[in-house]
C-alpha positions in Angstrom: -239.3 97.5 3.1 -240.6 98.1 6.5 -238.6 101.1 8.6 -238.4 98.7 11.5 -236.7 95.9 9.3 -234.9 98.2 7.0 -233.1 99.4 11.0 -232.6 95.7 12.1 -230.9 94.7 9.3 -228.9 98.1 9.3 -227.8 96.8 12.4 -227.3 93.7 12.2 -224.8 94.6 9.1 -222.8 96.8 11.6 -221.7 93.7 13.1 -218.8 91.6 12.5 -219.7 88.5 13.4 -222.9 88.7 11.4 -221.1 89.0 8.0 -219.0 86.5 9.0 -221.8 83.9 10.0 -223.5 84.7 6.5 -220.6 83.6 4.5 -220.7 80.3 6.7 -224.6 79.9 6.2 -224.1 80.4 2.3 -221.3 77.6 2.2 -223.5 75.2 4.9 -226.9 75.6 3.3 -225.8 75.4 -0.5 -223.6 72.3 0.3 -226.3 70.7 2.1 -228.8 71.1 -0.8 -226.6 69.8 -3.1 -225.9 66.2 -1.2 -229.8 66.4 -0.4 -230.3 67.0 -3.9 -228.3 63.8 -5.2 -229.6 61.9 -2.6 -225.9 61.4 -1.4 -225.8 62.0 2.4 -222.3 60.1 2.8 -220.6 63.4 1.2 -222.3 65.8 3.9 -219.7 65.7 6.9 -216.6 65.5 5.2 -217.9 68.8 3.4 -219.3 70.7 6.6 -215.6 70.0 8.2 -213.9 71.3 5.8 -216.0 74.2 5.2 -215.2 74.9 8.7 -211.6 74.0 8.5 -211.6 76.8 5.9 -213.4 79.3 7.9 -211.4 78.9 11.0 -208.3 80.0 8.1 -210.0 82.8 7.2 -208.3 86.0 8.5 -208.8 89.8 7.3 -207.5 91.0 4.0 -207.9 92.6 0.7 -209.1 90.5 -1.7 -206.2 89.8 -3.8 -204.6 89.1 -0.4 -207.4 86.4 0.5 -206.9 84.6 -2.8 -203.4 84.2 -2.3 -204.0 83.1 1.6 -206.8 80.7 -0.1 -204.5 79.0 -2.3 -201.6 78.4 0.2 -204.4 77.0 2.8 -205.8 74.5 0.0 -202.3 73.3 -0.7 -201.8 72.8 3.3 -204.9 71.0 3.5 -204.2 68.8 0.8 -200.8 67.9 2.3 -202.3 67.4 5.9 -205.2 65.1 4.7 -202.9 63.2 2.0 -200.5 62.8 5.0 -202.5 61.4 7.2 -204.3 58.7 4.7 -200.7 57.5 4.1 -199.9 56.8 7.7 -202.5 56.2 9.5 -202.1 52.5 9.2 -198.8 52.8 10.2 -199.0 54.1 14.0 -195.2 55.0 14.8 -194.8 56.9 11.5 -198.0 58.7 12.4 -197.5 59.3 16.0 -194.0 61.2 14.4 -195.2 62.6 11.6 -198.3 64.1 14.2 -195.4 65.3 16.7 -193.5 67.0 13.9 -196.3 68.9 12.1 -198.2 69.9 15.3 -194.5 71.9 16.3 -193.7 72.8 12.9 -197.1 74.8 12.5 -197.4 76.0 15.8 -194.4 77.4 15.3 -195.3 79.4 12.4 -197.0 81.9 14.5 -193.6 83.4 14.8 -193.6 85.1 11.9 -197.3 86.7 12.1 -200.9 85.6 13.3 -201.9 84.7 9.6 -199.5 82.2 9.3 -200.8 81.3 13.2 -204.6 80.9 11.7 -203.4 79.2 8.3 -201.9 76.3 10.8 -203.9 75.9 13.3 -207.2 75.2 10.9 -204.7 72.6 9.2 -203.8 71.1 12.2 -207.6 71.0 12.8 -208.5 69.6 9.3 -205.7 66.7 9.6 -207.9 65.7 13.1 -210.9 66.1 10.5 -209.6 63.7 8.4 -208.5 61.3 11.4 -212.1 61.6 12.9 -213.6 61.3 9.0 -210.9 57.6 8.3 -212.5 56.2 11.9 -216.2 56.4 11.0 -215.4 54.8 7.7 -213.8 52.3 9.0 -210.5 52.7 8.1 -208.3 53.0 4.9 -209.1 51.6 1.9 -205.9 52.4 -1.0 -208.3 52.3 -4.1 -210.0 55.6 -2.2 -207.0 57.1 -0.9 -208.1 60.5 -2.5 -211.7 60.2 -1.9 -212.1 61.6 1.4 -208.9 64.2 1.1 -210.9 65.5 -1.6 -214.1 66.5 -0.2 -212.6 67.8 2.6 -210.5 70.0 0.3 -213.4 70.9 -2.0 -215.6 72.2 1.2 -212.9 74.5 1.8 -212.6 75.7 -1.6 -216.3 76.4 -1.7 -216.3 78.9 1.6 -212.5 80.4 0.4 -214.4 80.9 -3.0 -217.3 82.5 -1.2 -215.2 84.5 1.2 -213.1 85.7 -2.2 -216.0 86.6 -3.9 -217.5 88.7 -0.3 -213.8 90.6 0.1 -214.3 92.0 -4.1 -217.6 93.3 -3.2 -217.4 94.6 0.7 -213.9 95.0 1.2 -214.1 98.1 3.1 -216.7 97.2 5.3 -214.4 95.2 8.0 -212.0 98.8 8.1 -215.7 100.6 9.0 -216.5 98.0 11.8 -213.1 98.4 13.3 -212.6 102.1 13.0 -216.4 102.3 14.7 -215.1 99.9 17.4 -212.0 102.3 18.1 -213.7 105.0 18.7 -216.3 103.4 21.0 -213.4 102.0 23.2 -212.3 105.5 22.8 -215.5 106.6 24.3 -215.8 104.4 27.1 -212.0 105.2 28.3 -212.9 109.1 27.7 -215.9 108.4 30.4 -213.6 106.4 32.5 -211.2 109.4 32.6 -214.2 111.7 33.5 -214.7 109.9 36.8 -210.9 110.9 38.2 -212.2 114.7 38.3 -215.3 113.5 40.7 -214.6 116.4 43.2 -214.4 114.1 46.3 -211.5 113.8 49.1 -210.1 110.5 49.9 -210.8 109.1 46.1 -209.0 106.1 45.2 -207.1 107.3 42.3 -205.1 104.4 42.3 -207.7 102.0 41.6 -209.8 104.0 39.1 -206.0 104.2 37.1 -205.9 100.8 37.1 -209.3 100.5 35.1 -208.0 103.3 32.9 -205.3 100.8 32.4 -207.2 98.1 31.6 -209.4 100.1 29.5 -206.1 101.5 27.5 -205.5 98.0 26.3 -208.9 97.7 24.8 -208.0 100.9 23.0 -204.4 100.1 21.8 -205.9 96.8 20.6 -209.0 97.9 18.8 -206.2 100.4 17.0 -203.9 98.1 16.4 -206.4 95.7 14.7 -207.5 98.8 12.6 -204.2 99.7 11.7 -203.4 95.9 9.9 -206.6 95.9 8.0 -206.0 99.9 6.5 -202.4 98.6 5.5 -203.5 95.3 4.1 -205.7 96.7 1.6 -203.0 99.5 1.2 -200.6 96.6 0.3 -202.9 95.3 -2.5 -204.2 98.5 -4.2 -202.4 100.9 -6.3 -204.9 103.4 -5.6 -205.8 104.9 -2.3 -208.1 107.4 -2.4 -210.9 105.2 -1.3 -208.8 104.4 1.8 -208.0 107.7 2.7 -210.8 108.2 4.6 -210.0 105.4 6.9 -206.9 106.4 7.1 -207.2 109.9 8.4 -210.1 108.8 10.9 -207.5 106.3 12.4 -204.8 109.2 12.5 -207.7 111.5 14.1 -208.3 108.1 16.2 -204.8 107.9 17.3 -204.0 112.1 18.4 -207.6 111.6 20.2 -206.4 108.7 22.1 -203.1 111.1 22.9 -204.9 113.4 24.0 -207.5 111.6 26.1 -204.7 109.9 28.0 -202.8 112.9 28.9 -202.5 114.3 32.5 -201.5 117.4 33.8 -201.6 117.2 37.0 -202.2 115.0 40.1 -205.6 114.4 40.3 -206.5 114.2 44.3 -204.5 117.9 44.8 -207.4 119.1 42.3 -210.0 118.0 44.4 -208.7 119.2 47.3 -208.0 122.8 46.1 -211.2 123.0 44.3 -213.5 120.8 46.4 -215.6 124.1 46.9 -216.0 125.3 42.9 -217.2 123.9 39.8 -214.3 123.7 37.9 -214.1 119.4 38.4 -217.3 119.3 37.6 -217.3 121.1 34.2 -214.3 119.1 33.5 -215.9 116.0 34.3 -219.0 116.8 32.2 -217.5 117.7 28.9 -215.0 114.3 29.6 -217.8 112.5 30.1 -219.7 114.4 26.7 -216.6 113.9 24.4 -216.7 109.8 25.7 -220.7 109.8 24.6 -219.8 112.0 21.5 -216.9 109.2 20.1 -220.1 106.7 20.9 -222.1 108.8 18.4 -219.4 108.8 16.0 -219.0 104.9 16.5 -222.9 104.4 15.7 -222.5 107.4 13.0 -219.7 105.4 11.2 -221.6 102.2 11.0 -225.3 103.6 10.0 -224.0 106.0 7.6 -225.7 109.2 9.8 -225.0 112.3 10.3 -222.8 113.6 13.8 -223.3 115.6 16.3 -221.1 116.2 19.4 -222.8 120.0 20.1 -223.5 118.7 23.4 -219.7 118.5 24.0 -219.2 121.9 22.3 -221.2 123.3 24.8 -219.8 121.5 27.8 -216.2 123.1 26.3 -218.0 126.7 26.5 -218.4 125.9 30.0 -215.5 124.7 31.0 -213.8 128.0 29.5 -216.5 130.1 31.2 -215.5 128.7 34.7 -212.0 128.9 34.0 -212.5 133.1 33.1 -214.4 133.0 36.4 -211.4 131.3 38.6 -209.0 133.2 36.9 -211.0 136.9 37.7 -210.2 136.2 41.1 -206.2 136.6 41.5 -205.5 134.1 44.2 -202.1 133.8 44.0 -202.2 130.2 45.8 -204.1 128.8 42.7 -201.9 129.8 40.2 -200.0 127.2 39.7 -203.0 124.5 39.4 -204.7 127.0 37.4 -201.9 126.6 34.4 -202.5 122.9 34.3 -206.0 123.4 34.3 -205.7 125.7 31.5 -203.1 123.2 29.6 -205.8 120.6 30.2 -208.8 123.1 28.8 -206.3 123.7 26.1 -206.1 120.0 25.5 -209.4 119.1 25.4 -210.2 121.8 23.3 -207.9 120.7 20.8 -209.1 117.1 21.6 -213.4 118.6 20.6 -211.6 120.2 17.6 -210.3 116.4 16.1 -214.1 114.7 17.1 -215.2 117.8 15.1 -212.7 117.4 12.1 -213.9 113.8 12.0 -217.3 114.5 10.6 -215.6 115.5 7.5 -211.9 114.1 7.1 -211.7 114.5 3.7 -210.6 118.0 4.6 -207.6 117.1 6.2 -204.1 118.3 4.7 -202.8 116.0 2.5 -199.3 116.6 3.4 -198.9 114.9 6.4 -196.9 111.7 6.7 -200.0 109.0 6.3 -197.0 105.8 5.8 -198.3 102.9 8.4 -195.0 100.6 9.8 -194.9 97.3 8.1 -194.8 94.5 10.7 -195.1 91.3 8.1 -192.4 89.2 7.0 -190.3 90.4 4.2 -189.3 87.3 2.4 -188.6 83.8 2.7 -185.3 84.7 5.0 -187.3 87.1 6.9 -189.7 84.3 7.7 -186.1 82.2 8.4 -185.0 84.2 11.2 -188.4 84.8 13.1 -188.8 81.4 13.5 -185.0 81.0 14.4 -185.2 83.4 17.0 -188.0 81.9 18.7 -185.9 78.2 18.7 -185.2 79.0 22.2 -186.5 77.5 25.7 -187.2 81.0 26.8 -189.7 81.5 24.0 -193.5 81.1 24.5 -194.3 80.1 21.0 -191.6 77.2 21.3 -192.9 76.2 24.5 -196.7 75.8 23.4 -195.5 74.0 20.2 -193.4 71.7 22.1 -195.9 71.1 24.4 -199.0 71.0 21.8 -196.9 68.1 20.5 -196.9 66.6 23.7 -200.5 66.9 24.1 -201.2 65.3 20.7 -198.8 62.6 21.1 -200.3 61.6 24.7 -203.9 61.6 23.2 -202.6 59.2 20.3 -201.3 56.9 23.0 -204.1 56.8 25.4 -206.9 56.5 22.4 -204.8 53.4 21.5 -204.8 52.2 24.9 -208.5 52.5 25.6 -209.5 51.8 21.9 -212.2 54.1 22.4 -215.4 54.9 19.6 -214.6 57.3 17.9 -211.2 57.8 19.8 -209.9 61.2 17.5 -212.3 63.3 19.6 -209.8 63.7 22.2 -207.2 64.7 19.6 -209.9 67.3 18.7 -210.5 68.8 22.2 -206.7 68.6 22.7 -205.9 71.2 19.8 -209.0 73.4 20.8 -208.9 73.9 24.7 -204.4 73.7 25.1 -203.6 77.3 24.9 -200.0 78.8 25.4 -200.8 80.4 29.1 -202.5 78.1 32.3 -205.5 81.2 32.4 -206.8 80.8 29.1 -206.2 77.3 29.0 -208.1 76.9 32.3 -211.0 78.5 30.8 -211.6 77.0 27.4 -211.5 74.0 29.3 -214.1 74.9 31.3 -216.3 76.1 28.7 -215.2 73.4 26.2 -216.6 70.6 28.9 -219.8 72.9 29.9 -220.9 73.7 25.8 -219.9 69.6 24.5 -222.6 68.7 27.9 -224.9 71.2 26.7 -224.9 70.5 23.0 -225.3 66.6 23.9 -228.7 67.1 25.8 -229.4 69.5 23.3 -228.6 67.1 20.4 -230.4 64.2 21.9 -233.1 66.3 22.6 -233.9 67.3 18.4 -232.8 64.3 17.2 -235.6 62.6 19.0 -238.0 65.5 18.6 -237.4 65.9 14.8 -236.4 62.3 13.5 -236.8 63.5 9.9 -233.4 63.7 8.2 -234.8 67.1 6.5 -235.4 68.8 9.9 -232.2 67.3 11.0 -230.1 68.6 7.9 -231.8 72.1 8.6 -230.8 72.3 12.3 -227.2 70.7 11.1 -226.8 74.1 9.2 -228.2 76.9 11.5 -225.8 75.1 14.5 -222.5 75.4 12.6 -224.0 79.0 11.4 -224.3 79.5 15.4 -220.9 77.9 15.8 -219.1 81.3 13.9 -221.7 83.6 15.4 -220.4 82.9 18.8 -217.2 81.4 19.4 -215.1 84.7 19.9 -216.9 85.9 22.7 -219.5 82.8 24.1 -217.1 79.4 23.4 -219.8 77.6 25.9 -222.3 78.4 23.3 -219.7 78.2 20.6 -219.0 75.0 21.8 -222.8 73.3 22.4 -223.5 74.7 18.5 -220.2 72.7 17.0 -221.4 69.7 19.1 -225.1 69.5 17.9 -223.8 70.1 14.3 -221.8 66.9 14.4 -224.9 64.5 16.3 -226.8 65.6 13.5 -224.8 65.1 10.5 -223.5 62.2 11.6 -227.3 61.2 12.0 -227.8 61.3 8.4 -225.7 58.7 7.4 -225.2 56.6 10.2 -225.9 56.6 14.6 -225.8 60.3 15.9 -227.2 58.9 19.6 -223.9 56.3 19.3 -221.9 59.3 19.3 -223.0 60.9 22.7 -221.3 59.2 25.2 -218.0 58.8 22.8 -218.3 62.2 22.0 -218.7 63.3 26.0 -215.8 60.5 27.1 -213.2 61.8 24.7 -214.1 65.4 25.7 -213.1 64.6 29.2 -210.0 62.7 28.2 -208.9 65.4 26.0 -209.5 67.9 28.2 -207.6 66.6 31.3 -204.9 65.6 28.7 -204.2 69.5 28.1 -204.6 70.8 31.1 -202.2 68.5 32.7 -199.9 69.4 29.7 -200.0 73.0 30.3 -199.2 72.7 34.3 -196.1 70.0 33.5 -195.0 70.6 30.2 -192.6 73.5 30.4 -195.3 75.2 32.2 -195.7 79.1 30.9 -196.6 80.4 34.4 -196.9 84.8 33.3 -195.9 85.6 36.9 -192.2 84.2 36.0 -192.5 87.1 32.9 -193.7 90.4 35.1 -190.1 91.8 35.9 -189.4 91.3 31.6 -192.7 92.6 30.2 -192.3 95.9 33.1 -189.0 96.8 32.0 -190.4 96.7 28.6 -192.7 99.3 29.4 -190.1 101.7 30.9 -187.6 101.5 28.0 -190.4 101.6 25.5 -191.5 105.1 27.5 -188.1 106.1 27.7 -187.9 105.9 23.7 -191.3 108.1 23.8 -189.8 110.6 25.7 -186.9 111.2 23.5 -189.5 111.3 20.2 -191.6 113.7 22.0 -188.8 116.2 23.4 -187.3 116.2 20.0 -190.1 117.1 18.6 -189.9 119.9 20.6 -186.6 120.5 19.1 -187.0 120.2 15.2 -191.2 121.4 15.6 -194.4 119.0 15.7 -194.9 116.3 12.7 -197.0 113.2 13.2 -194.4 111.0 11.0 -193.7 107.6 11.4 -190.9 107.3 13.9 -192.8 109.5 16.3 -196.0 107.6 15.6 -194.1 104.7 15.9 -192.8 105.3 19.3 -195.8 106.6 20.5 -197.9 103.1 19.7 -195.1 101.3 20.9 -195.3 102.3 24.3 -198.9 102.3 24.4 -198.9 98.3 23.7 -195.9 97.7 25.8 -198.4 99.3 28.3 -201.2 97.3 27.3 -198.9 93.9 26.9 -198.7 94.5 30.6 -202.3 94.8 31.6 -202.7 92.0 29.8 -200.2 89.8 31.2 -201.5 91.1 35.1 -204.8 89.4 33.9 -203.3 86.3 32.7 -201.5 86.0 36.2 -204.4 86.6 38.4 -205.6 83.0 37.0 -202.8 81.2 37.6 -202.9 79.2 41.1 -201.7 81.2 44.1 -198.2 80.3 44.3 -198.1 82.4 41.1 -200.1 84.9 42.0 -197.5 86.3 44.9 -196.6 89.4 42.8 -199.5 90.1 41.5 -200.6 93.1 43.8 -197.1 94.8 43.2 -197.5 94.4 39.2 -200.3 96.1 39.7 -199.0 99.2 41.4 -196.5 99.0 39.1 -198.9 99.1 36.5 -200.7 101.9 37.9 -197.3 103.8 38.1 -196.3 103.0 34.7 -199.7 104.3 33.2 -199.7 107.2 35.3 -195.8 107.8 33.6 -197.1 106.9 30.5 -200.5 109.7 30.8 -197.7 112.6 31.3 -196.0 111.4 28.9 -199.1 112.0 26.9 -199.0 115.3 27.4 -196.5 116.2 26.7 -197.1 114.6 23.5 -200.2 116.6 23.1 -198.9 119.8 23.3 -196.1 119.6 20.8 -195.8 122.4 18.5 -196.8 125.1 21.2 -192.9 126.0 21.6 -189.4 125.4 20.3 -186.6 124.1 22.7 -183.4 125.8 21.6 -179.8 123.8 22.1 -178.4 126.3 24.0 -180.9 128.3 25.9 -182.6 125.1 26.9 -179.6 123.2 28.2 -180.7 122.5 31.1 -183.8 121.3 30.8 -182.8 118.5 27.7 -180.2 117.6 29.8 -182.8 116.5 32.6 -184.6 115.0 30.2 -182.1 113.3 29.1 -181.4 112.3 32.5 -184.7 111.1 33.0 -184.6 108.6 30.1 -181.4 107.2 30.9 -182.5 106.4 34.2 -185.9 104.8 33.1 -183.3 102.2 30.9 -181.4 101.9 34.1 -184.1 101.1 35.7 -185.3 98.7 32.5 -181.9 96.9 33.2 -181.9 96.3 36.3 -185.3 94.9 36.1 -184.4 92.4 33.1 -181.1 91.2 34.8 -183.0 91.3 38.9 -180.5 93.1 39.7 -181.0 95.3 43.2 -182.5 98.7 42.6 -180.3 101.3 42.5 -182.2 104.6 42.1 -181.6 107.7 44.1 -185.5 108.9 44.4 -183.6 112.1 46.7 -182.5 113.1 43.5 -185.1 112.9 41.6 -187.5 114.5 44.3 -184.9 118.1 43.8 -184.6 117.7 40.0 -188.6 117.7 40.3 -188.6 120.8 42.6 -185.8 122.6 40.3 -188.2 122.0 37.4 -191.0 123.7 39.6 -189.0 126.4 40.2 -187.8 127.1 36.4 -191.3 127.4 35.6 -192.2 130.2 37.9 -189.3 132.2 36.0 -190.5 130.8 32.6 -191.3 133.7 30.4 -194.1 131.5 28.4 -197.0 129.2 29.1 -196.1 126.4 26.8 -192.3 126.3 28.2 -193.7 126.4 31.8 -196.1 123.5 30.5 -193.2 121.5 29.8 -191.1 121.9 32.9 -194.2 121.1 34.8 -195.1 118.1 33.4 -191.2 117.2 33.7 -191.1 117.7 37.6 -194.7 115.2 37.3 -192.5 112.8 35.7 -189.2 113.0 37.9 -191.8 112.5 40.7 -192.9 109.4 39.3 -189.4 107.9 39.6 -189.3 107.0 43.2 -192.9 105.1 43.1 -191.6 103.5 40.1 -188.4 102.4 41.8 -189.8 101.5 44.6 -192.1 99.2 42.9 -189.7 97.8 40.7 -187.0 97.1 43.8 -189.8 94.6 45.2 -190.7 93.5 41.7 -186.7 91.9 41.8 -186.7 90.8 45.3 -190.0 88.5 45.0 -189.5 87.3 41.5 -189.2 83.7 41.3 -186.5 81.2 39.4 
């Protein structure tokens, strides 16, 4: 094979959605032989949807795992296309029987987002079936099963083919996910280098609110690595094979530690320093470790070798300018200079796990490597998720509610219009209503924009290539296309589903009758949901901000209590401190995320948006010294009795970060003395001048950085209650 090729198809298997649009082109292509092959066209669409039923199912998994997912899918798919057979000649049991299984299923992503996936493709197969029963013509009772059944067997084909891919390349989604961590990892690494750019007047605040934003990317990429480790885990008696993935996620997870820690305010650096090369060598090897988790990303995926000397080397540096600062005594510095050697320290120790990932192999085996189990456990399990979502204040019961809504409307007004091919709007209903007015505003969008484009586009081939050969070829690469791009380009996405459907429904009947149907219904359904989504028991996020920030402060709270008694009993990465630890990260990133929802809502909405930010900012900042704390467990013991003081403050410090928590949840007024807090900071200073070692001194440092960060927080918070909304 050619080098060139042999590299393009290296890369091309390194990503996702190229293993996933293969398994679709092997289902497509093979099903469209076989009807070309018997001559029997009339089978082809009913297939194709429910080989894309299936595929939309799909969700990550060990094989054993997929099987069992497979068979429970089938069985909803049979009892969604059955269902709808039986009634559809009988509109008011219909219209019921479409309100009750539209919030019966959406309410199933309670319990986890597989059961989400499983019934949200059978919702979309039951419109399948509707959309399959109109072009027909209608019900006939001596082929009740007819079309049920090759709607079924299309997905059995693609679950049999996605079974069949999980035996053989199991382990190859855990590679793509741990390769995507760490290149987050590396692009939050270089967005940390820029806060040590050695310039006065820097806004700090906004380049911690990308470091924010770029945190979530991080905590999500982990968290999706993290489910498909313990899903195989959960299947597999043996896991030595895993082990490797595992301890490159653990190296994953003290790296991201690490590279969110901070030691020290970042603008009094740079104006101590401005005149010395210390930010700069910082900077560099930041911005060398970011490029070397890139390398690892790319070494992961290609199977090369790894080499992060250029980091090494910016390390040597750093140490060599730090010796040089140091020689020269200036008494004014010293305090700065401790942080800057807790930070060298850190990132050191930080170039030591990049290092250690080349071979992890060689890790200890005695450290806890048990991952928290966050799927149901049991039928009653599944009972009281679900029960404790039956509850006005929940999202998922206000998107199932008003899903239903939206469907039920759509069934009306296609009755009331008797349109051609009416179930369209049904279709575009399920697809574009989402549970928040941002993402709903944009699928929309982008559902409109890709049904336009894959119209022209359809009238365009059809006429071009009227052969039904050509046609059946271009049927299969657009629903390939379709897979290939929906998670990031749904315009595309979108256009590709479209021209699939002109041209299979070409081959056995009018594909240019469907254009303007297919375009009207569009519309209809569109305005349908987004109507829906603004008076339905709207979701506005803004209503949400005080909640999800108090989150964040009690979930930080709880990762300050791990971390100090860590201190206390000596460093162990077990679960409860891992456990903490990824808790507040996602609280943190649950919050980034729900500032981005909000700054698409409409402006009335948007009114605290600018102090969720700062509040964001303030909370990340909290969480980053946190961090470091974190990071530099293990480098001292806190005794019970000689370190009174200082636990009590911390204690102190968590117990007001709840306060604050409750006050924000209930809107009640802001109480906080930020006075207080300002001396506790300055007595933490002052304990440790007098502390007799660097890693205790370390520790009441980063405490008075904390205290301080009470007042903003407060402060922030107090406006937070006063503008929130009913």
């Amino acid at each position: 094979m050619p080098a060139s090729l042999d590299q393009t198809l290296r890369r091309l298997w390194t990503l996702s959605s190229f293993t996933y649009s293969l398994r679709v082109f092997l289902a497509l292509g093979s099903v469209m032989a076989l009807c070309w092959q018997l001559g029997d066209m009339s089978k082809l669409t009913p297939l194709f949807l429910g080989i894309i039923a299936s595929a939309l199912a799909e969700t990550d998994d060990s094989w054993k795992g997929r099987l069992q997912a497979l068979l429970v899918t089938l069985i909803c798919f049979t009892v969604a296309a059955l269902a709808v057979e039986l009634t559809f000649s009988h509109p008011w049991w219909f219209v019921v029987g479409l309100a009750v299984s539209t919030f019966g299923m959406t309410m199933l992503g309670a319990v986890n987002q597989r059961y989400a996936t499983i019934a949200t493709a059978t919702l979309i197969l039951a419109i399948y079936t509707m959309i399959s029963i109109e072009q027909r013509g209608g019900v006939s009772m001596g082929e009740l099963w007819h079309e049920p059944l090759l709607l079924v067997l299309g997905a059995a084909w693609y679950g049999v083919i996605s079974v069949v891919w999980c035996v053989f390349f199991s382990r190859h989604p855990i590679k793509l996910s741990i390769a995507k961590v760490f290149r987050e990892l590396g692009v939050y690494l270089q967005l940390k280098a820029t806060l040590f750019e050695p310039l006065r007047g820097m806004d700090v605040e906004g380049q911690r609110l990308a470091l924010a934003q770029q945190n979530r990317r991080v905590v999500e990429a982990l968290n999706q690595a993290k489910e498909m480790i313990f899903r195989r885990l959960e299947h597999q008696n043996g896991r030595a094979k895993l082990n490797r993935y595992l301890r490159l996620y653990f190296i994953a997870q003290d790296i991201h530690e690490r590279a969110s820690s901070s030691h020290t305010p970042y603008g009094e650096l740079a104006e101590t320093f401005f005149h010395h090369d210390i930010l700069f060598r910082v900077q560099r090897l930041l911005n060398q470790q970011g490029q070397a988790c890139k390398a690892l990303s790319k070494a992961l995926l290609l199977n090369r070798p790894f080499d992060h000397s250029q980091s090494a080397q910016a390390l040597e540096d750093l140490h060599a300018s730090l010796d040089h600062l140091r020689a020269q005594q200036r008494s004014e510095w010293l305090g700065l200079l401790r942080s800057l050697n807790a930070l060298a320290d850190n990132l050191a120790t930080l170039e030591a796990r990049l290092a250690s990932a080349y071979n992890p192999d060689a890790l200890a085996e005695d450290e806890d490597n048990s991952l928290y189990d966050r799927s149901p456990n049991g039928w009653r399990d599944i009972a009281e998720r679900i029960h404790q979502h039956l509850t006005l204040s929940s999202p998922i019961f206000r998107h199932a509610l008003r899903l239903s809504v939206t469907l039920t409307v759509g069934y009306g007004v296609l009755h009331w219009i008797h349109p051609t091919q009416g179930y369209w709007i049904l279709l575009t209903s399920v697809f574009v209503c989402r549970p928040n007015f941002g993402a709903t505003q944009r699928f929309l969008r982008q559902r409109i924009q890709g049904t336009i484009l894959g119209l022209v586009a359809g009238w365009a081939l059809i006429t071009l290539f009227p052969a039904e050969s050509m046609q059946a070829l271009i049927a299969v690469v657009a629903g390939v296309a379709f897979f290939a791009t929906r998670a990031r380009r749904y315009t595309l996405a979108t256009a590709f589903i479209t021209l699939m459907v002109l041209c299979c429904f070409n081959q056995v009947g009018d594909g240019f009758g469907l254009i303007w149907p297919r375009l009207f219904d569009t519309l209809i359904g569109a305005a349908i949901a987004g109507l829906a989504v603004m008076l339905v028991l709207p979701d506005w996020q803004g209503r949400n901000l005080h909640q999800q920030a108090a989150f964040t402060l009690t979930n930080s709270a709880a990762y300050l209590r791990e971390i100090v008694a860590q201190y206390a009993q000596g460093k162990r990465d077990d679960l409860a401190y891992r456990l903490a630890r990824r808790n507040a990260h996602n609280a943190d990133a649950a919050l980034a995320a729900l500032l981005g929802n909000i700054l698409q809502e409409p402006g009335h909405f948007r009114r605290d948006v600018d102090i969720g930010l700062r509040f964001l900012v303030h909370s990340h900042t909290l969480l980053n010294y946190l961090s470091a704390l974190g990071a530099h467990r293990g480098e001292t013991r806190l005794d019970q009795t000689q370190d009174k003081q200082l636990l009590e403050c911390v204690e102190s410090v968590a117990a007001a970060l709840e306060t604050l928590a409750a006050q924000l949840t209930e809107r009640h007024p802001i109480e906080l003395d930020d006075s207080q807090w300002e001396v506790e900071a300055n007595t933490q200073d002052t304990l440790a001048e007098e502390a007799p070692e660097d890693a205790k001194r370390l520790l009441q440092i980063q405490l008075a950085l904390i205290c301080r960060q009470l007042g903003p927080l407060s402060k922030t918070s107090g406006k937070l209650v006063a503008g929130a909304g009913p």
